[in-house]
Structures are given as structure tokens and as C-alpha cells.
C-alpha positions in Angstrom: 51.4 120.2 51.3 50.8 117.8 53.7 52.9 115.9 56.1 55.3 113.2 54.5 54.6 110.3 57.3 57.8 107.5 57.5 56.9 104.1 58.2 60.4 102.3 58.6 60.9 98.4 59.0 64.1 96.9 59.5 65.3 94.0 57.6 67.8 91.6 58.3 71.1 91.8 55.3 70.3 89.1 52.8 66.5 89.8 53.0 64.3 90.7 50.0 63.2 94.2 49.8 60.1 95.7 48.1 59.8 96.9 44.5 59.5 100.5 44.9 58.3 99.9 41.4 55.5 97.3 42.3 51.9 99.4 44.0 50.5 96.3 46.9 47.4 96.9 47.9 49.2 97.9 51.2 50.9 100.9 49.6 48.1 101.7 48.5 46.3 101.8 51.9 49.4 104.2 53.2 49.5 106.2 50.4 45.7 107.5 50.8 47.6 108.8 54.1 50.3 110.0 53.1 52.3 107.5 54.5 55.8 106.3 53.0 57.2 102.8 53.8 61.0 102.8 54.1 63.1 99.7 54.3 66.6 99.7 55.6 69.2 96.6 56.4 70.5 96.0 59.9 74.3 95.4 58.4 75.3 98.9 60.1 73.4 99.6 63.5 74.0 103.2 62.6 72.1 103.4 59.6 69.3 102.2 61.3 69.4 104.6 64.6 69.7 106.9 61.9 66.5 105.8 60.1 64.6 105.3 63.1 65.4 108.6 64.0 62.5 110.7 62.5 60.0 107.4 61.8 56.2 108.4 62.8 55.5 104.2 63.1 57.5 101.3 63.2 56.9 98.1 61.3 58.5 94.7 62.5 60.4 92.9 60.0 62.7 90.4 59.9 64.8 91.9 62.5 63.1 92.1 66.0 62.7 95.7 67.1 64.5 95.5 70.3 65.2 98.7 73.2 67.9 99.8 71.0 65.8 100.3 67.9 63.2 102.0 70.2 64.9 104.7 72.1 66.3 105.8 68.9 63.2 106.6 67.6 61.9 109.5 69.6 59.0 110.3 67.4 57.5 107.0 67.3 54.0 106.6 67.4 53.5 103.0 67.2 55.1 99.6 66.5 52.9 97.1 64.8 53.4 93.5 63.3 51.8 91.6 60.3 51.8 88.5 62.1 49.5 87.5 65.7 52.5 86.9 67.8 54.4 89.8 68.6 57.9 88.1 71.1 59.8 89.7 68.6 59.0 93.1 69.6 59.8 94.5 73.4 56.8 95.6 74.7 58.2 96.5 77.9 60.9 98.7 76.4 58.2 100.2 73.8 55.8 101.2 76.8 58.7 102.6 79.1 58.8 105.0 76.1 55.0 105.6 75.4 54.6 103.5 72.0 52.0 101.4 71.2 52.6 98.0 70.1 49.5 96.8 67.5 49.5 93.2 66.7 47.3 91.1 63.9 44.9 89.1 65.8 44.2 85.4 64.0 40.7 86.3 64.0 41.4 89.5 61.7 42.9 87.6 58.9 43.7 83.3 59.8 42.2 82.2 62.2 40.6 79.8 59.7 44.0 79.0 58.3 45.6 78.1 61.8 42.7 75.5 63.0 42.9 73.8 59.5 46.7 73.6 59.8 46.3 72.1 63.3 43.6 69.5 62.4 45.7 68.7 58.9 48.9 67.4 61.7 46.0 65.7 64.0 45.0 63.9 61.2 47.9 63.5 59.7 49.6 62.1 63.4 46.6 59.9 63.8 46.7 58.1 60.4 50.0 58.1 59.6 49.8 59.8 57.0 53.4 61.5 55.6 54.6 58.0 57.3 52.4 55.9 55.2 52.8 57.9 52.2 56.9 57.2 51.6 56.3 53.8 52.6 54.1 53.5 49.4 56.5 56.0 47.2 59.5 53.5 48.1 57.8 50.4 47.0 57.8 49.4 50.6 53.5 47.9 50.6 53.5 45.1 52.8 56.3 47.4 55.1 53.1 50.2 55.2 50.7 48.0 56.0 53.0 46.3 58.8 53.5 49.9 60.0 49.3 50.6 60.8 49.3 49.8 64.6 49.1 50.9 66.9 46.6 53.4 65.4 43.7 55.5 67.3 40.1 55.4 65.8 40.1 60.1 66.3 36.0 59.1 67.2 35.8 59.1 71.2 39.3 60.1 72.0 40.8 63.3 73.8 42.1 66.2 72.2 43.7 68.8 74.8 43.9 72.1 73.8 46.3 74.4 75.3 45.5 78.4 75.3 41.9 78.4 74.7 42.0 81.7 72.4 40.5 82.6 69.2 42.4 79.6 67.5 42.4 77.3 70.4 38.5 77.7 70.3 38.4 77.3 66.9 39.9 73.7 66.8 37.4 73.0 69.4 35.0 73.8 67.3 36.0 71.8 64.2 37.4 69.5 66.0 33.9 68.3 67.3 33.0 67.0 64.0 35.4 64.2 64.4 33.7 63.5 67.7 36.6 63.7 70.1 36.1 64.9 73.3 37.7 68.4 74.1 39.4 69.5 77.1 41.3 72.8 77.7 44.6 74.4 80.0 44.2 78.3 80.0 45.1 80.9 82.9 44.5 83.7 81.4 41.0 83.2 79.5 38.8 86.5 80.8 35.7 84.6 80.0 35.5 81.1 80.8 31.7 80.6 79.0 33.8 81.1 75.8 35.6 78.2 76.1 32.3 76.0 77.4 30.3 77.6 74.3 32.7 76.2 72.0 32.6 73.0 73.7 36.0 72.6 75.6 35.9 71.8 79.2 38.6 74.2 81.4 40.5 71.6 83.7 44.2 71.3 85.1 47.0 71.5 82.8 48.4 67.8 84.5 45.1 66.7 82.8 45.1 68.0 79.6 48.6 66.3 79.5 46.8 62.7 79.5 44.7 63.6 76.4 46.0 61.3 73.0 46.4 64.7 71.1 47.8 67.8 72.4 47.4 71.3 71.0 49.6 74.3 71.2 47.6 77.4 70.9 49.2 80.0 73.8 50.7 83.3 73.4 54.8 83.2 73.7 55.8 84.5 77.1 57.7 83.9 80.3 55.1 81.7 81.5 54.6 79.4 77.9 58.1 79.5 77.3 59.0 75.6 77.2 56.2 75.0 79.1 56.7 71.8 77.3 59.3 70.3 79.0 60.8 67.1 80.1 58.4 67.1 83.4 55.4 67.6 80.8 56.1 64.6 78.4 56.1 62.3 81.5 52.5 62.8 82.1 52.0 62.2 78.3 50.8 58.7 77.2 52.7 56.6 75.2 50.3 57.0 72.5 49.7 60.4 72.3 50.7 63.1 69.6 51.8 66.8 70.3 50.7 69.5 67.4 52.3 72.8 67.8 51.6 75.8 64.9 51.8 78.2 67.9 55.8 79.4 68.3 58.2 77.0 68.6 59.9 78.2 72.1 56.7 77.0 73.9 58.5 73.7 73.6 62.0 72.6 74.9 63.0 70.8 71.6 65.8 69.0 73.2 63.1 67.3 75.6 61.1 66.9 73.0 63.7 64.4 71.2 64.5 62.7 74.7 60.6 61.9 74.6 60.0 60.6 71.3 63.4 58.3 71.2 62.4 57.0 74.4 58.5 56.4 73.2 56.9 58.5 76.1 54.8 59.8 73.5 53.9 58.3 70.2 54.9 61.4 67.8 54.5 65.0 66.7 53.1 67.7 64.0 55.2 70.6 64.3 55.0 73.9 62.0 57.0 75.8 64.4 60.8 75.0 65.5 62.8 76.7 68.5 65.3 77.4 66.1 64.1 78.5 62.3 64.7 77.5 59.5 65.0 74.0 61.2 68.7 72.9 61.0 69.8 69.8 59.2 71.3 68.0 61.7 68.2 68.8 64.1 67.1 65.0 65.2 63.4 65.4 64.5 65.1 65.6 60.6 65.0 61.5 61.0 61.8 60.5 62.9 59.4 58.9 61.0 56.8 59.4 63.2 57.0 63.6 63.7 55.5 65.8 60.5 58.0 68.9 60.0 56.3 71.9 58.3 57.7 75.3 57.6 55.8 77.5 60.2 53.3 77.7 57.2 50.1 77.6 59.7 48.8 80.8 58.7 49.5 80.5 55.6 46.9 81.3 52.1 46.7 83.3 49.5 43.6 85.1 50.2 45.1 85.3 54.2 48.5 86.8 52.8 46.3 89.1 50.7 44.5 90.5 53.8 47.1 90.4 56.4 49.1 93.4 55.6 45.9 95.5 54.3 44.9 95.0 57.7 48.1 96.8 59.4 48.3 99.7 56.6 44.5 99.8 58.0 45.7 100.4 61.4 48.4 102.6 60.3 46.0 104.7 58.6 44.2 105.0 61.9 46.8 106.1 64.1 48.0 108.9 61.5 45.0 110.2 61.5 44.2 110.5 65.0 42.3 107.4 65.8 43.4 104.7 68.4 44.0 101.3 66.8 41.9 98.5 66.9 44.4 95.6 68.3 46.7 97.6 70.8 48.9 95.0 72.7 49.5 97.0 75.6 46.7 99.5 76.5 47.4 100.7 79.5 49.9 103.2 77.6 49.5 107.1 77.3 50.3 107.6 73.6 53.0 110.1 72.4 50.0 111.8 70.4 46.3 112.1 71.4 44.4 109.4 69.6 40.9 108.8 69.8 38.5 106.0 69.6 37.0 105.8 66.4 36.5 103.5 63.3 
């Protein structure tokens, strides 16, 4: 009989767990490899050392899976997460120890999803509308239509796009239809005509700060974290919005709320929150003028559908010799031999 392979992910106490009962697609995928998926809780560290102990890969859930939960794990393969970012796994400590970490690029399963999210809070910033719309719910007409200015026309304006990526390019793309003019910030883009194909001209990230909308689309690490800071909202203009689906740390909240009670900038569309779920006495709770979504960017039926077909995908890959397709750090020697293939 062939090898058993134990995929383990690690769930915080209170979490929902599969139905063993209920076959996902993504069973599926791991069962054509023999492959189990085993959930356990995080109440007693222990347990989980204990679980981790003989796991061939490593799925995150809704626990990060920190240096602890790695060096227990001495037969680890590879770490890989459903979602594109991947802060809450330690790459660093997962490399130390020879494990790949395999993430799930937007362009494999939302990229679409993402740039629709971020032009739904441009628009939404630009016209008012959540504003407008419990105006109008309260009975409050003539108070809505006192409420329109100052309002931008979108046509001919700015939009700055921050981490010119697959999604950042993306926007640029769609976001052409509205005819704004599209500027980017990136340091780390490999190939700069990529960003000129899709229409965004690279510049200085003190000048993408003076465009009337502002897009967050960079990776989470020690350069973007709260690269959005109190020294960044002063070169904002007063009448400029700041959309952020990207992860919430890439923005010092706290400044944030200095900026828009003080009307350096003119408001915000945020799906993603330093701290999540948001908490109820969080400021932004009572601005009018900022749109507060559940870090629901990527979110779509069909998307949701695809995204973890894609990992078990990846899975299958790796326990069958084959290097995956979306390694996050590649410069790793791999505890087995893998080789490039389909």
C-alpha cells in the first residue's frame, strides 16, 4: 500500500473545522495523492508539536505558522497558504530549516476579484456613495444633496497606484476606462515595461502621494509596513481618497484617524484593518466619509471555488516529486529532490 501523506493545518480554538463527512473538491485533489488533511486546535501547544511532528506539508490556517510550529516538524516538505499574502507564515525560519513556503498568486485565482474590489471603493470614495445612500435611507434628501461637494469629476484626475504587481497593474488597466491618469511607486518591479504596458508611469513615491486617489497594492513586509504614516498623509491633498484591499499593517491606522479628523485628506475605502475583525470602538466606526469592508477583496464564489483547488494542485506536485509552481522563497535546497515539471 502506498504512503499515507499528512497535511496538517492549525486552527485557532473557536474556529470551524471541516466535515470529515463533506468530499470538497480539494479533498478530492489530495486524495488522488494519497494525501490526508488533518486539522488540530492551537488550545494546547503540545498537541500541535505533537501533530506537526510527522506532517509531510504544512497548510496555514488561522493560526500563523511561526518558528515554533516549524522546527517541530522535521519532516516538512512545504508550507503553503490559500490566500496571496503569506506575513503570517515565517519565511525566514521556514528556509533556516529547508522548507518551502508556496503562496496563491492573485493572478492564479483573484486577481479579477481584487481590481473590482479597489475600483468599487474608488468609486464609491468619489461619489459618495455609502454616504449618500444613508442620507437617503434616513429621510435626510435635501441633507444628501447639501452633502455633494466638494466632489471630483474621476475623468482627468490622478489615481496613484502603490506596488505595481499583478493587481496593481490590473487597476491600471481598468482603471483607464474612467480616463484617469495613472501613476505608480514600486522598488521592487523586475520589469519596468510591465508597468508602462499597462499604462502606469513609475515615478517617486513623494509623487504618487499628490494623486486624488491612492491605491494600496504592495506585498506586507519591513519596508511596506505603515509605510502609510503620519509623514505620508501630509503630502496627501486635502481632497484625495486612500483605498487599501492590500493588508491592513501597510497603514499606521492611528495616523490614519489623525489625518482624516484633521481633513488632510478627504476620506478612505478600506477592506483591510491593522487589527481584524475591526473593533467597535475603532474611530473610523463613525466617519462618514471612510467605507469599512470586511477584508472581502478577494472575495467570489467561483474565486473561493478555485482558490483551494489550486493549493491541493500544488500539494499534489510536491508529493509527487515535482517543484511547485509559486515558491516564495526559491533560493532553498528542499528536504526532498523535486523537479521541475507540470
Amino acid at each position: 500500500m502506498n504512503k499515507k501523506f499528512k497535511i496538517l493545518r492549525v486552527l485557532k480554538v473557536g474556529s470551524v473545522a471541516m466535515r470529515p463527512d463533506i468530499i470538497t473538491p480539494e479533498i478530492e485533489e489530495l486524495n488522488k495523492v494519497n494525501a490526508e488533511l488533518v486539522e488540530v486546535f492551537d488550545g494546547d501547544k503540545n498537541d500541535v508539536k505533537v501533530a506537526a511532528s510527522d506532517a509531510d506539508i504544512i497548510f496555514l490556517g488561522s493560526v500563523p505558522v511561526g518558528r515554533w510550529i516549524i522546527e517541530a516538524a522535521p519532516k516538512c516538505i512545504a508550507i503553503m497558504c490559500q490566500s496571496v499574502g503569506y506575513d503570517a507564515i515565517d519565511v525566514k525560519a521556514a528556509t533556516e530549516n529547508n522548507i518551502l513556503v508556496v503562496n496563491n498568486p492573485s493572478f492564479e485565482w483573484c486577481i479579477e476579484e481584487v481590481s473590482n474590489h479597489a475600483l468599487t471603493l474608488i468609486l464609491d470614495c468619489a461619489k459618495k456613495v455609502r454616504m449618500l445612500d444613508g442620507m437617503v435611507r434616513e429621510g435626510r434628501w435635501t441633507e444628501a444633496k447639501k452633502a455633494l461637494p466638494w466632489m471630483g469629476s474621476i475623468y482627468g484626475q490622478t489615481l496613484g497606484i502603490i506596488g505595481c504587481g499583478a493587481i496593481g497593474r490590473m487597476v491600471a488597466r481598468k482603471a483607464k476606462v474612467f480616463g484617469l491618469n495613472i501613476i505608480g511607486y514600486d522598488p521592487y518591479i523586475m520589469h519596468p515595461w510591465l508597468a508602462k504596458e499597462n499604462g502606469i508611469t513609475l515615478t517617486k513615491l513623494s509623487e504618487v502621494l499628490k494623486a486624488d486617489y491612492i491605491t494600496l497594492h504592495p506585498d506586507l513586509n519591513e519596508t511596506s509596513f505603515h509605510m502609510m504614516n503620519e509623514k505620508a498623509f501630509d503630502h496627501m491633498k486635502p481632497s484625495a481618497f486612500l483605498i487599501n484591499t492590500s493588508r491592513g499593517k501597510i497603514v499606521d491606522e492611528a495616523a490614519l484617524v489623525k489625518a482624516l479628523e484633521a481633513k488632510k485628506i478627504a476620506g478612505a475605502g478600506l477592506d483591510v484593518f491593522e487589527t481584524e475583525p475591526l473593533p467597535k470602538e475603532s474611530p473610523l466606526m463613525k466617519m462618514e466619509n471612510v467605507v469599512l469592508l470586511p477584508h472581502s477583496a478577494s472575495y467570489s464564489t467561483p474565486a473561493f471555488d478555485l482558490a483551494p483547488i489550486n493549493i491541493a494542485l500544488e500539494v499534489a506536485r510536491v508529493l509527487t516529486g515535482k517543484l511547485p509552481k509559486n515558491i516564495v522563497n526559491p533560493t532553498v535546497t528542499p528536504r526532498v529532490m523535486l523537479v521541475k515539471g507540470k
